[in-house]
N, C-alpha and C positions, 0 to 999 in steps of 0.2 A: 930435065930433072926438076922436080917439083923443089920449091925452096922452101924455107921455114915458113915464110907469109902465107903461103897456101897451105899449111896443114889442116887438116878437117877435124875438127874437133868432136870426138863423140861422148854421148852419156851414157855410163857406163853402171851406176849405180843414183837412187834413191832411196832418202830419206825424210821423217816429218813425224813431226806430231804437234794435232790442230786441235781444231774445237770437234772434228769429225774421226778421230780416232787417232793412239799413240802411235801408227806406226803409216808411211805411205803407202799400204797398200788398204791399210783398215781407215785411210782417209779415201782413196782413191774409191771403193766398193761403198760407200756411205754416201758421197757422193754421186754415182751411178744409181744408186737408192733413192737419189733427193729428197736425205735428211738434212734437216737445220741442225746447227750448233749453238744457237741460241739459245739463252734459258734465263731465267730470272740469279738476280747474284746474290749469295746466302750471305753475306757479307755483314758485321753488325757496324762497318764505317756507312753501308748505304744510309740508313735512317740517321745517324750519328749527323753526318752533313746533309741532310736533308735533301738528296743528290736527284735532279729531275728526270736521269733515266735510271732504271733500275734493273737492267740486264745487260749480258754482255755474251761474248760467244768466248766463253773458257777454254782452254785445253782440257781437252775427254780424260785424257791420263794424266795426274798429276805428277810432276818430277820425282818428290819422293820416293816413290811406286819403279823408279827405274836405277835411280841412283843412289849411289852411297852417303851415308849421312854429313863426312867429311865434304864431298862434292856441293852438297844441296847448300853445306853453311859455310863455303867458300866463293860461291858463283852465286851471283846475283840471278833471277832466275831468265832473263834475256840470254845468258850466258849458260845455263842448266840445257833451256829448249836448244838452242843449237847444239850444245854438246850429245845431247841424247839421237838430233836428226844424223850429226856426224857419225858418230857410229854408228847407224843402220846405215845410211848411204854405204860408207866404208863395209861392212859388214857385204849389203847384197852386188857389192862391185868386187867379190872376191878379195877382199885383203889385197891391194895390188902390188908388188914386190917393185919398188922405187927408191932409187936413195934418195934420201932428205933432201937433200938440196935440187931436186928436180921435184919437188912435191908443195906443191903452193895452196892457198887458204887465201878466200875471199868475203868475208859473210858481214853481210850489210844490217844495218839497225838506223831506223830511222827516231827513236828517243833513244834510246842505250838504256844505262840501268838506273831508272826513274824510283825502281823500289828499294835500291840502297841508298842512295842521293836523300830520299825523301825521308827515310829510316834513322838514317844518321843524324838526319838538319835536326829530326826529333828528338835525339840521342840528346845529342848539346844543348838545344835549347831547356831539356828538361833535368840532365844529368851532369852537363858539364863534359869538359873536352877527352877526360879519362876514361868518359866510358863510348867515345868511339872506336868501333872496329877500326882492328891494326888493317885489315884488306879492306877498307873502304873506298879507297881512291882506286886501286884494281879493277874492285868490283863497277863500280857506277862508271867505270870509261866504256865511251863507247865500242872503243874498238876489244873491250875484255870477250866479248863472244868469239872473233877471230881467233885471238891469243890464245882462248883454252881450248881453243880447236886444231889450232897450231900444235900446242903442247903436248897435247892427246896423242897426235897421229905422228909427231916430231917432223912437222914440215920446215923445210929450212928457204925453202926458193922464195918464200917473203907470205906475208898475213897481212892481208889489206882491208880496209872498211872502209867500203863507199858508204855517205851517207846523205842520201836525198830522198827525203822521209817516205812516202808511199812505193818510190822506186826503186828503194835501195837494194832490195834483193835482187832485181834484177838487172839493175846495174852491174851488180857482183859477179852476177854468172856473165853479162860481156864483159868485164874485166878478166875472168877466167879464161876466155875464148885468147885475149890480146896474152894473155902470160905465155899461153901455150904455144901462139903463132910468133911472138918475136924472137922464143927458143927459150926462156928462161925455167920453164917448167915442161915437162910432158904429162903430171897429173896435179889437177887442183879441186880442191871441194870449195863448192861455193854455193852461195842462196843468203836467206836472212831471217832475221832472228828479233821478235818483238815480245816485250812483256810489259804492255801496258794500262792492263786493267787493274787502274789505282784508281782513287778518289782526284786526283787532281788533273789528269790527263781528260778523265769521263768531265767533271765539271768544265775545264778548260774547250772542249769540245762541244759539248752542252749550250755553253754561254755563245759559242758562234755558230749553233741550230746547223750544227753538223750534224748528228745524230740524230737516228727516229725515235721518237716518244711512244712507240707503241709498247707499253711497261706491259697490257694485258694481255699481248700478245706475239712475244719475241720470237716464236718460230716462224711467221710471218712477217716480221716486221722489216728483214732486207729483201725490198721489189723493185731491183734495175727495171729501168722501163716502163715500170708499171705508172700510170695515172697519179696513184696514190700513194707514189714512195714521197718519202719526209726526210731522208738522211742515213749515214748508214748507220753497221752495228759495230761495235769495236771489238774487235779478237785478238788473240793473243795465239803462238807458237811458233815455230820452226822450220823450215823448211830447205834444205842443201842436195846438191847433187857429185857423183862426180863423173868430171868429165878428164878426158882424156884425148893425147895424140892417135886418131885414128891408126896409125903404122901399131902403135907403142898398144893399143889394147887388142889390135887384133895379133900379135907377136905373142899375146899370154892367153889366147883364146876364148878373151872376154864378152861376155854375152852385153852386146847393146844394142838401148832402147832404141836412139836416134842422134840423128846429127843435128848437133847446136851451131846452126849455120853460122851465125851472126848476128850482130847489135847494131840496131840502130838508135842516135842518142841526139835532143834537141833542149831548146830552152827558151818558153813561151816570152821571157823579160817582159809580161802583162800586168802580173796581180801578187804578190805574195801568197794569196791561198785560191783566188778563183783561177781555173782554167784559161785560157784565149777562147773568146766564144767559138770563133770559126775552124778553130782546132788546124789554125794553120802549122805549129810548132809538132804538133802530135802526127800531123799527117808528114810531115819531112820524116821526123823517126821513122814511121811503117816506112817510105819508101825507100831510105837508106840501108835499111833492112834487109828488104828483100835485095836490094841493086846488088849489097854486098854479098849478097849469099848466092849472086849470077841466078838470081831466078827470075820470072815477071811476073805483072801483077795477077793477070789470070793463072798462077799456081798457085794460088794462096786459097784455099779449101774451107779454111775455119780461120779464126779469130778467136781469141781468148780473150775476153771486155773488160780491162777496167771495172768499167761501170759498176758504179761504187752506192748506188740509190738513192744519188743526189740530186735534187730536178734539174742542176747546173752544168754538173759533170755527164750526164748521161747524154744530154743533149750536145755538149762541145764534142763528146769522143764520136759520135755519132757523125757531126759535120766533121769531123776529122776522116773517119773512113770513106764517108763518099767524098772527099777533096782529093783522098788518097788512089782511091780504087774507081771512082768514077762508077759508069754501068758497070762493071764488074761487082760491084758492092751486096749487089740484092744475090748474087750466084755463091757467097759465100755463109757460112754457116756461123752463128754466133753464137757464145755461151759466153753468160754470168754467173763463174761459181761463187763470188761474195755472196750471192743469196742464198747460200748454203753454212758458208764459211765464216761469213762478216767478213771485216774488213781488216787484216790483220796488221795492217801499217809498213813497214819496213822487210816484214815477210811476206808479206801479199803477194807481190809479186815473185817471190820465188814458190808458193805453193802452187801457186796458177801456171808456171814455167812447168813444173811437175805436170800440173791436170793436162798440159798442153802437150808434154812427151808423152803421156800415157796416151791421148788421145793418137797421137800419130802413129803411135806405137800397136795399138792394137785397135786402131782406127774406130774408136767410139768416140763419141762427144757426149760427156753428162747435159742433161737437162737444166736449164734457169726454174729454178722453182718462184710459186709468186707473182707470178707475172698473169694476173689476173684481166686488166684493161689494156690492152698495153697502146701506151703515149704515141698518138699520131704523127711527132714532129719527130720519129724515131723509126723511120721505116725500113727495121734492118731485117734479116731473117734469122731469128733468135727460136734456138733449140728449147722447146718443152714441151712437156708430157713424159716422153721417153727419152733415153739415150736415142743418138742420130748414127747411124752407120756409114762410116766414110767408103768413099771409093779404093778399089783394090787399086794396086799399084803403086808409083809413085805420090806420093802426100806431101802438101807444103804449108804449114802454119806458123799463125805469130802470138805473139803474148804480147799484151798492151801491160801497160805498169806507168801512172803519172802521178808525181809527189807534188805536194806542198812550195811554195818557190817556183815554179814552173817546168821543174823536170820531167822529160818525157823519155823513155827508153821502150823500143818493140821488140822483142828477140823474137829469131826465126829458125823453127824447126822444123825438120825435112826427114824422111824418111828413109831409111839405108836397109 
């Protein structure tokens, strides 16, 4: 008899809205297009603070356009963009017929809501305490995107927020996978959810030459690998899935993408913001990963990269896979969709879990756009030009995701 430990966890629906379109399938086909989401920000704070980069990779759809006005001025908008990915996930997972209390919520933020927090601090400073919003404290907690996803779908098995800044998202979804296998839930929506194209987060980033300066030209300006990358681009949106108890979706006839094998999860204890060079921390993640999900390391097809268009980061993750994968390394297929996306923070890695089930799912790999010279101390085999056409049959991929702090999370997805 298979026990609760061993259930298979599959996805079963997706959702998003990025800097490459409001819904995941108008991000996914934009993507396979290798379109940028970069643009210059029409913003009249950029010149106000004299702000050294001047673009960002926006949400394509803006909330409004989706939501109800009460919604919009009730949720911080970290909390809007998940709520909007929730219901389409829910929406193209059939509406799944679950009681509450077997229905759990996961959705990671790695700032939370920086644009109520910072709103308010102005409120008082300039107005006095009377005229802070009554939902301010709601709004600016991190864990508010969970809560009104919670709320929405009336999940009762619990609403959780990992938050480990660039990981969090997909921390969230192995944290999904562990609800579902220790029995406490059989469906959860998870991923993560960032809104932080402010003035202070861009400056704050700025000032530590995270970011690339190319203001004249932000469609190019994120080039994993490339020679001449300077930093990444910072985005903003959404990104959730859901997953389910393999028995429990195939019992209602549900159409799914793939199996969210497993998490693998580590912690550099290096630098507070730089990586481990040798990407010894990153590489334990990938190979916990696959162990867990009883695969080896020659199953693994593609790679989904971090790689974030930092000359630091691109190079650690890089000696992280060949630590991981050894000869195996050069036989696998790599994509950077940050260079389409920017870098969305705490979502990142849950839209990149999406690019990764899609890929396995209908066995394409989008192209890295950008990637003009590409850096010799980087000898991976990185997809561009075109979409790459995976092999029939069985498929086994991972999604890299590493935060600020040293966290490192690999999810691994397989084919069903």
């Amino acid at each position: 008899m298979t026990s609760i430990r061993d259930r298979r966890v599959v996805v079963t629906g997706l959702g998003a809205t990025t800097p490459l379109g409001g819904t995941a399938t108008q991000t996914w086909e934009a993507a396979l297009a290798g379109r940028s989401g970069a643009r210059p920000m029409d913003f009249e704070w950029v010149g106000k603070y004299d702000l050294p980069v001047t673009f960002a990779a926006m949400v394509a759809t803006p909330p409004e356009q989706v939501l109800t006005k009460v919604e919009t001025r009730r949720l911080d908008p970290s909390s809007q963009y998940a709520l909007i990915a929730a219901r389409e996930a829910w929406s193209d997972a059939g509406r799944p017929e679950v009681e509450p209390e077997r229905l759990g919520v996961a959705v990671g933020s790695g700032i939370g809501g920086v644009w109520t927090l910072l709103d308010q601090w102005d409120n008082l400073r300039e107005k006095g305490p009377r005229r802070v919003y009554p939902l301010a404290v709601p709004m600016l907690m991190p864990n508010g995107p969970a809560a009104a996803v919670s709320l929405d779908l009336g999940a009762r098995a619990g609403a959780h927020t990992p938050v480990s800044a660039c990981a969090s998202g997909a921390e969230a979804m192995g944290y999904a996978i562990e609800m579902i296998r220790s029995g406490r839930a059989d469906v959860v929506v998870a991923g993560g959810t960032e809104a932080a194209v402010h003035p202070l987060p861009i400056a704050g980033f700025a000032a530590m030459q995270a970011l690339s300066t190319r203001n004249d030209e932000p469609e190019r300006a994120s080039r994993p690998y490339d020679t001449g990358r300077d930093g990444f681009v910072l985005g903003e949106g959404s990104a959730l899935i859901v997953v389910e108890a393999e028995e429990h979706a195939r019992a209602r006839g549900a159409r799914i993408y793939a199996e969210l094998a497993s998490v693998g999860m580590s912690a550099d204890a290096h630098h507070i913001t730089a990586p481990e060079p040798q990407g010894s921390g990153a590489s334990r993640a990938m190979v916990a990963a696959v162990e867990r999900a009883d695969l080896s390391l020659t199953d693994i097809v593609h790679i989904n990269a971090h790689a974030t268009s930092t000359p630091v980061g691109d190079v650690a993750e890089y000696n992280a896979i060949k630590r991981a994968f050894g000869d195996h390394t050069e036989s696998i297929a790599v994509t950077a969709t940050k260079s389409m996306t920017g870098h969305l923070l705490g979502a990142a890695g849950a839209i990149e879990a999406i690019f990764t089930i899609l890929s396995v799912h209908h066995r394409t790999v989008p192209a890295t756009i950008n990637l003009e010279d590409p850096d010799p101390e980087i000898p991976l085999d990185v997809v561009t030009g075109k979409a790459l056409t995976l092999p029939e049959g069985d498929v086994a991929a991972l999604n890299n995701s590493f935060g600020f702090g040293g966290h490192n999370v690999a999810l691994a997805v397989r084919s069903l």
